[in-house]
N, C-alpha and C positions, 0 to 999 in steps of 0.2 A: 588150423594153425597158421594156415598163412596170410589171414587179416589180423594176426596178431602184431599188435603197433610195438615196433621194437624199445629197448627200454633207451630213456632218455642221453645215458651215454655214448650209448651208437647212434644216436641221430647226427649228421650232417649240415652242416649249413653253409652258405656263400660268406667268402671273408672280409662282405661289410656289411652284414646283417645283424649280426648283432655282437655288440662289444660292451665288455664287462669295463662300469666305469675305473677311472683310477683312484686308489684308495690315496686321500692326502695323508702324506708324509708329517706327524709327528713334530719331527727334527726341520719342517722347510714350508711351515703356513705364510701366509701372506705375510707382511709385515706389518701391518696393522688391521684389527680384526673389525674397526670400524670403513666402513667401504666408502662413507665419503672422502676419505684420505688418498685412496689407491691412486697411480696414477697408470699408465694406460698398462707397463708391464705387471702391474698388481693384479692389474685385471686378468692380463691374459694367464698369469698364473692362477689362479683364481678359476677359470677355465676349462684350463687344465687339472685340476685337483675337481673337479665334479665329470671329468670324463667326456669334454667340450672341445677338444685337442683341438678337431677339423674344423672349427671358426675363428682362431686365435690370429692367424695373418686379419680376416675380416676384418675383426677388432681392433687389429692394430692398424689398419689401413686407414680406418675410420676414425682413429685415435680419440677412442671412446674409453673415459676415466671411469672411478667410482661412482662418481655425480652424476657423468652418463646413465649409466645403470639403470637410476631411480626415473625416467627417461622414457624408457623403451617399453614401447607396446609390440604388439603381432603388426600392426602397420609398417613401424618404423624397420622393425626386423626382415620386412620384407623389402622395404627398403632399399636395404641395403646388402638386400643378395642369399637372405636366407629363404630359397623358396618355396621348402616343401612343409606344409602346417606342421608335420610331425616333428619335426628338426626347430621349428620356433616353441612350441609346446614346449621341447625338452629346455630350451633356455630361459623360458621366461619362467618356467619351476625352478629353475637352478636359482636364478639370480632372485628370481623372491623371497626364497629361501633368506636373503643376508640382513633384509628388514621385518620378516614375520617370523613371529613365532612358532615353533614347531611344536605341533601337539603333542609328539609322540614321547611314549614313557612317561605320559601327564600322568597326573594322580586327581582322581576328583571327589572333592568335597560335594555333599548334601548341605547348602545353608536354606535355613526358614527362611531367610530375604532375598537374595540374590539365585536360588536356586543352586542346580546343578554348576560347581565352577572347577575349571580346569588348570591346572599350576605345572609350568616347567619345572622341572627335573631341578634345576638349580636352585628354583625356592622349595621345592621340598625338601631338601638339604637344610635349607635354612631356617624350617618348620620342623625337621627333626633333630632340635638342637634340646638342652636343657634349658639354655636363656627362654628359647621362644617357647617352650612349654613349659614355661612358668609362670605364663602369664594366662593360664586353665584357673590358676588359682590366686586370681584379682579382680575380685566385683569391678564390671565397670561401674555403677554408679554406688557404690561405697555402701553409704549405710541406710540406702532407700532401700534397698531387701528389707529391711527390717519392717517398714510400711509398705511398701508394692510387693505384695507375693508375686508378681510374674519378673520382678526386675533381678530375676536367677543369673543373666549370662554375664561373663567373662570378658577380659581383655583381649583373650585368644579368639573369639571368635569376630572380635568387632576387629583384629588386626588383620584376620583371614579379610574379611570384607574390605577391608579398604584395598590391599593389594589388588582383590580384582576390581571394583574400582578405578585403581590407577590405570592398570591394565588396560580396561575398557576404554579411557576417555582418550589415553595416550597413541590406543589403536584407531578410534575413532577421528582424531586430527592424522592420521599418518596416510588413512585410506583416502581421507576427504582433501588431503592437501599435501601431495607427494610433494612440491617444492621444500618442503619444510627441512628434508632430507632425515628423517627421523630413523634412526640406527637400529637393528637389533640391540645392542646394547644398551639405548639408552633407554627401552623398553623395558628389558630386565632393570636395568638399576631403578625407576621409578618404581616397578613394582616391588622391590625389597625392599625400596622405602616405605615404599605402603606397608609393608608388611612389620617394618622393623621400628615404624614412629612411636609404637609407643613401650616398649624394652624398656622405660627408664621408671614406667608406675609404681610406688611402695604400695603394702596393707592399702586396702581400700580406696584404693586410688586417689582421686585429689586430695582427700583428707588428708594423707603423708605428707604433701610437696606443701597444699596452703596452710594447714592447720598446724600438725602435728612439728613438722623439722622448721617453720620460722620461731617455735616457741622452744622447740628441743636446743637450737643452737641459732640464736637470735645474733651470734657473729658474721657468719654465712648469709651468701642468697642461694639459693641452689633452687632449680627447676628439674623435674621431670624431663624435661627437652635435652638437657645437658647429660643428665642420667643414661636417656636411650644412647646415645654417643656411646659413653665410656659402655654400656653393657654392650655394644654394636659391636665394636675394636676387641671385646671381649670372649665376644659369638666365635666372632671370624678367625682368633687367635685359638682358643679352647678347643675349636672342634675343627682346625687345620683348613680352612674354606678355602685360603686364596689359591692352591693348585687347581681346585676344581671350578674358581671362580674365572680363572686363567683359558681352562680347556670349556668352558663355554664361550670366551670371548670377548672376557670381561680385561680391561687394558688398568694393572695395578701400578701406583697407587691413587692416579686420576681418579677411576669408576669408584674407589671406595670415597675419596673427599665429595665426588656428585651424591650420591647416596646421602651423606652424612649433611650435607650443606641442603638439602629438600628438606629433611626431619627439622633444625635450627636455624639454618640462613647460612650467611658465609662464615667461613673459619678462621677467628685469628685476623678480623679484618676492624679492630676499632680504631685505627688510624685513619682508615681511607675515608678519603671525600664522598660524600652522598652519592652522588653524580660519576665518581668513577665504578666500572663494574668488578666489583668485589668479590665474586665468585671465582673458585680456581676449576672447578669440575667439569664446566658447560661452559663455552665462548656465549658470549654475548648473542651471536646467530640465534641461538637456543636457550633463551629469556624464559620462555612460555614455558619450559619443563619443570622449572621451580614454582610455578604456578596449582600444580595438580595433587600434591600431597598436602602441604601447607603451605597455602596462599596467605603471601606476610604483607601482598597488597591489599585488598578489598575480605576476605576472610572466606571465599567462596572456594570450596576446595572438597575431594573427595572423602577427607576424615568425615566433615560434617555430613555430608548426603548419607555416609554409612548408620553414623550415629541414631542423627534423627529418626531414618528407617528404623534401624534395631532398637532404639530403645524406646519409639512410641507404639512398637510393636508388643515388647515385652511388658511397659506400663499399663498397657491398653488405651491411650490417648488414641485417637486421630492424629493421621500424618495427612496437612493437608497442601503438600510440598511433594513435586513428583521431579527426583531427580532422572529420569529417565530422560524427558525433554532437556535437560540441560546435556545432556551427553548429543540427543540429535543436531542440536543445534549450536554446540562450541566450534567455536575457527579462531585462526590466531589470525591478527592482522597489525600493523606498525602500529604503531603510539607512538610521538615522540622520541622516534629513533628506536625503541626496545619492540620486541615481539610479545602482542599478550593472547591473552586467551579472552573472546569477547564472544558473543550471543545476539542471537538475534533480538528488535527495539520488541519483538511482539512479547519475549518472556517477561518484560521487564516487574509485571506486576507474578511471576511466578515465584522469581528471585527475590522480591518483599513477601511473600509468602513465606519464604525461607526461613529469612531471619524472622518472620514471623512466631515460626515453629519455635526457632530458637528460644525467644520470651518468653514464650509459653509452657519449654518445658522448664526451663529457669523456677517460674513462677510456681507450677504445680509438681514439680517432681525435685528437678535436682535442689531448687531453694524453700521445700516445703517448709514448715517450722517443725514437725514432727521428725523428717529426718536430717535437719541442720543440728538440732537439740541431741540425737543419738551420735552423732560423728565427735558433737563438742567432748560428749562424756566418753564415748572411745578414745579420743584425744589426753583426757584427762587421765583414761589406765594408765594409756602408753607412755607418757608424763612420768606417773608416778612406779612404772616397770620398767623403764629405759636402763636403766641403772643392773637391774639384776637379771637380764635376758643377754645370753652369752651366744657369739654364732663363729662359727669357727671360719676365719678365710684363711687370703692366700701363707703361705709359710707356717700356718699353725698359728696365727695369731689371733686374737678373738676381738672381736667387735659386740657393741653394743645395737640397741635398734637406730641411736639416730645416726652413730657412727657409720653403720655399714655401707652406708651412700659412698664412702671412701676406698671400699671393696670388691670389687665387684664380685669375685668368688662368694664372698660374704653375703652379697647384698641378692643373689641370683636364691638363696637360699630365704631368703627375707617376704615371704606371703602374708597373704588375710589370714593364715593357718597361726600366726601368733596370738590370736583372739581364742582360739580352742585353749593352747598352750597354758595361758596366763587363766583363762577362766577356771581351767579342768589342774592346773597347779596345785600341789599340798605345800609351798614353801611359805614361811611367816612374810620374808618378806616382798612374796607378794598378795600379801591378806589385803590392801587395800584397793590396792588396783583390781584385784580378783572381784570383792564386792561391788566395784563399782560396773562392773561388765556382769553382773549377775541382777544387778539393778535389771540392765537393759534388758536383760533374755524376760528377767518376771516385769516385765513393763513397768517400773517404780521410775519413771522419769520426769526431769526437771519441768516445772511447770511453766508456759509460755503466758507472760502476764499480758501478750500484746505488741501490735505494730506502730509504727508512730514513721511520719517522714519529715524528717529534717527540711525548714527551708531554704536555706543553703548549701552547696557543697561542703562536706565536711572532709579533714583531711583525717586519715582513721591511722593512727599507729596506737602501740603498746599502751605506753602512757596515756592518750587520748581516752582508751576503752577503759583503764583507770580510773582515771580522774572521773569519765560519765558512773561508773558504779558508786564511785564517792559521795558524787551528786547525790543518784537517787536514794540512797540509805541517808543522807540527810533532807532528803524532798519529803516534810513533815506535812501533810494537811494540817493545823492548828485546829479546824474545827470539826472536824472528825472526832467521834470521841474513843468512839473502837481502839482506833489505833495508835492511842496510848499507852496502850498493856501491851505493845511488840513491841520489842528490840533488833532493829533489823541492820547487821551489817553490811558493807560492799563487797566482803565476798558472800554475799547470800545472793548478789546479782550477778545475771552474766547479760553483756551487752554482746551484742552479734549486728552487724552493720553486712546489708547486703546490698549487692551491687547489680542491676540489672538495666542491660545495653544489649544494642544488637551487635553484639561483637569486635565494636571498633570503640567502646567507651562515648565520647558525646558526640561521634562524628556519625552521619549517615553514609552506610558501606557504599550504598548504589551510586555515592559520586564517584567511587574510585573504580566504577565497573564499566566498560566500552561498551557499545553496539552497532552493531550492523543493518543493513537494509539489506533485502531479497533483490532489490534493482540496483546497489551494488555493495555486493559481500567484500570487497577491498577497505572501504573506508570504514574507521570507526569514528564514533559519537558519543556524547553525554547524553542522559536524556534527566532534567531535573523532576525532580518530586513534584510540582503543580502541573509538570505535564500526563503525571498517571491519574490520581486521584486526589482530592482533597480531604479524602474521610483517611489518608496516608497519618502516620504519627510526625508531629510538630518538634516534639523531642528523642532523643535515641537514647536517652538514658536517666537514671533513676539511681537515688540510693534509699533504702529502707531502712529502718533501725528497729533490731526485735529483741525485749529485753523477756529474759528468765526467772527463773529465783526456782534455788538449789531445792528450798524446804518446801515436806509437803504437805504439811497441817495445814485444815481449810483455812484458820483462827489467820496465820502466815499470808497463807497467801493473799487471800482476800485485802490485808494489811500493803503487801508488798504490791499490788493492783493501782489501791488509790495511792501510794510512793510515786509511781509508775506515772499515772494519770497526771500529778502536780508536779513532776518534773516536765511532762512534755508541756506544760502552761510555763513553768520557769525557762524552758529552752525556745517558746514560742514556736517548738512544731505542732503540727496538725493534730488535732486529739485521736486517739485512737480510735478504731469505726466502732467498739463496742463501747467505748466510754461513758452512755450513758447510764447502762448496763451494769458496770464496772463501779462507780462513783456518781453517781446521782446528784450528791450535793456540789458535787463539785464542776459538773458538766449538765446543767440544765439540758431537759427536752427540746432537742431544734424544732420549730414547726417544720411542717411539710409543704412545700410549695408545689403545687399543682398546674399545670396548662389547661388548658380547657379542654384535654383529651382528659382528663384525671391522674397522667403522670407525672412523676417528679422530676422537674427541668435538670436540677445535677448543675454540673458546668461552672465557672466559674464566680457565680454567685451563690455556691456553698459556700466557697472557701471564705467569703465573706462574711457569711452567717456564722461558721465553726470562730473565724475572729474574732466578733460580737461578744458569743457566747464565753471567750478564752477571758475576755475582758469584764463581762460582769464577774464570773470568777473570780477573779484576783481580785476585783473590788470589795467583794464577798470577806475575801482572807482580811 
């Protein structure tokens, strides 16, 4: 019995062995919960409130601020009179506590891309809202489901991803480059904006914002971008956030316009001069953090590294773009006076790789003609069902589908789940729109007569795609005899003009991207396109022109093909790659020009050839 260890409340100890820290006071935190603000009594209260009472003269002896802070190693701390490891140990955990995140109370996700990832307590809040799960039920890529069996996932899990993400690259310049002074909070608020960019998607994602609401209500512009705003202010409003946004250390209504100004750019700034800094969220210092959710300079930004990940994963493409290395190797360094986020000169052929991807998926997935064709005829339900789909918002009032953009109660209510609704409907009036979504389930879809590209830029509105259906239902081959017995009107065509760029429209992105050298990471640089490769693309951008026809009679189609074929001769673009196939009379057989290996040269003496040929044609007519 008497090596029995007495129990813990009768133990004894000396009265400066150990002291229970003091609990901060509620009612008496710092006064501003960003620490590079503090000045030196910020600190010493600050100090004090983690149970650091006995360095507080030090501190203030040394009239070391918040800025200090970011500063201080085990060297410096010894310094300046903190001798013993154990007593530096306990401040340098205190005080790093004010720019790292704390794990604790995380909640972690399993993703297929990013693995195991961990989320503060605050975004999970903002994950268990109704807005942000409601985006469980928004294809991200619309109506390639219908053609990609793996292209299943959601907006919810590409917004998880980007948060961490942000997360990552935001911790990664903070660890790599403590001058930066990078805040716990400004850590949380990039990562809500990661998490909250894209809150604003209708049904099917782009097809709502490009397709469906310029034709729904061709008085408006309205964006997705703008969307996520109002359902943001809606989140935060709905589900009471800013207290708890408050007692994490979030400084309102700053930290909410930084937020909101990452997802769109700045707020309410279309007066100001280029050149002055337009942002109300982040001082000028802090340039670079507008940089990581949506980059509105060069296009290089976290959404995309997710995207491409997740969706050439679920398409089953190759991803042959490793955003990993751009995380090792971002640093921010001055540019002309502003802070950006630059890379080293070695990735610069990784970051063409990028937009590489980007093309590519453009090209084979999100602009296939199989599922541009099924989005138009989605487009065209929701057209003709706009009118009779009722959603109840705020006050009791009801909203339509293109209305509820106007809603946000309404519009939080507004999924890809209206495509059930309208298909699996018994109302007359929506017998048509019903049929035409019943088309698409039994694959009765419009028929793709072919590509053609324009040799000039064309300017594409309303009318424009008009006026070219008009064309083709009067582009008669005369000598044709078939296609005398069709009657083909312009709406039995649908013109689709598609736009493919590497994200900047005809600019190349890599001029607007800095870099750095390893012999010295301060400076940045341009590096032009003939200094990476020459086998680089010469142009950044493209438009393609792909026309349809509604009917499916072979007698039709066929008819609506050679249409097709003798408009792209009267418009003098490029003949279609199948045209010979297609119209025979009308597109003689090219030879095939050969090298002396036995392949065909291509390059710019086709385009010569396909001329040639466009011109005995019409001589023909």
């Amino acid at each position: 019995m008497a090596n029995r260890k007495r129990p813990l409340e009768a133990a004894s100890f000396p009265d400066d062995s150990f002291k229970t820290p003091e609990k901060r006071s509620p009612g008496n935190p710092p006064p501003d919960s960003d620490y590079t603000r503090w000045g030196v009594e910020e600190t010493c209260r600050y100090l004090r409130g983690e149970g650091l009472r006995e360095w507080e003269n030090t501190f203030r002896e040394q009239k070391i601020t918040g800025v200090g802070l970011r500063y201080l190693d085990d060297a410096r701390l010894q310094g300046i009179g903190v001798k013993l490891l154990g007593d530096r140990l306990r401040i340098l955990h205190s005080i790093r506590k004010l720019w790292q995140i704390v794990t604790e109370q995380s909640k972690v996700f399993n993703d297929p891309i990013h693995g195991h990832v961990e989320f503060h307590p605050l975004l999970i809040r903002t994950i268990d809202t109704p807005q942000f799960q409601r985006l469980r039920n928004l294809k991200q890529l619309g109506g390639a489901y219908f053609v990609f069996p793996g292209a299943s996932h959601n907006r919810f899990e590409h917004s998880i991803g980007v948060g961490h993400l942000a997360g990552q690259l935001v911790q990664a310049l903070n660890d790599r480059q403590p001058e930066l002074l990078i805040s716990r909070r400004d850590i949380l608020c990039v990562q809500i904006a990661g998490l909250c960019h894209d809150l604003g998607h209708g049904p099917f994602s782009h097809m709502f914002d490009r397709r469906f609401i310029p034709k729904a209500r061709p008085d408006i512009t309205w964006k997705h971008e703008q969307a996520s705003l109002d359902m943001f202010d809606y989140l935060v409003e709905d589900n009471n956030l800013k207290p708890v946004m408050e007692q994490h250390g979030l400084v309102l209504p700053e930290d909410l316009d930084f937020i909101k100004e990452q997802i769109a750019g700045p707020l309410g700034t279309n007066g100001a001069k280029a050149k002055e800094w337009r942002y109300k969220g982040r001082p000028e210092a802090k340039s670079f953090l507008y940089e990581i959710v949506a980059n509105k300079r060069n296009g290089i930004d976290v959404d995309k590294w997710d995207y491409f990940a997740r969706d050439c994963y679920h398409l089953g493409i190759k991803n042959n773009f490793d955003y990993q290395r751009c995380l090792l190797f971002a640093r921010v360094c001055e540019v002309d006076g502003r802070k950006q986020i630059c890379t080293r000169d070695k990735e610069v052929g990784n970051l063409y790789d990028m937009f590489h991807t980007r093309n590519c998926l453009h090209r084979r997935a999100y602009q296939h003609s199989v599922c541009n064709i099924i989005e138009i005829m989605i487009t065209e339900a929701f057209l003709k069902a706009d009118p009779h789909i009722q959603i109840k918002g705020s006050g009791g009032e009801m909203f339509t589908l293109s209305t509820a953009i106007d809603d946000m109660e309404a519009y939080t209510k507004l999924t890809d789940h209206v495509f059930e609704q309208i298909l699996h409907s018994s109302s007359e009036e929506l017998a048509e729109p019903r049929q035409i979504l019943r088309n698409i389930v039994c694959r009765r879809l419009y028929k793709c007569l072919g590509r053609t590209k324009p040799r000039e830029r064309l300017e594409v509105t309303p009318d424009a795609i008009k006026g070219w259906e008009k064309e083709l239902a009067e582009s008669t081959p005369q000598s044709v005899q078939d296609v005398q017995d069709v009657n083909l009107q312009p709406d039995d065509f649908i013109v689709s003009v598609i736009f493919l760029d590497y994200g900047m429209k005809d600019k190349n992105p890599i001029n607007d991207v800095r870099f750095y050298c390893k012999d010295d990471p301060t400076k940045a640089f341009q590096i032009r396109r003939d200094q990476v490769s020459n086998l680089l693309p010469a142009q950044f951008d493209e438009q393609l022109i792909r026309v349809y026809c509604k009917k499916r009679d072979g007698k039709i189609v066929e008819a609506a093909k050679k249409h097709f074929v003798q408009w792209c001769i009267n418009k003098k673009s490029s003949t279609p790659t199948d045209a010979d196939i297609i119209a025979p009379e009308l597109t003689p057989m090219r030879p095939v020009r050969s090298n002396n290996n036995g392949y065909d040269n291509g390059g710019s003496s086709d385009i010569a050839v396909r001329e040639s040929e466009q011109r005995k044609a019409r001589r023909r007519l």
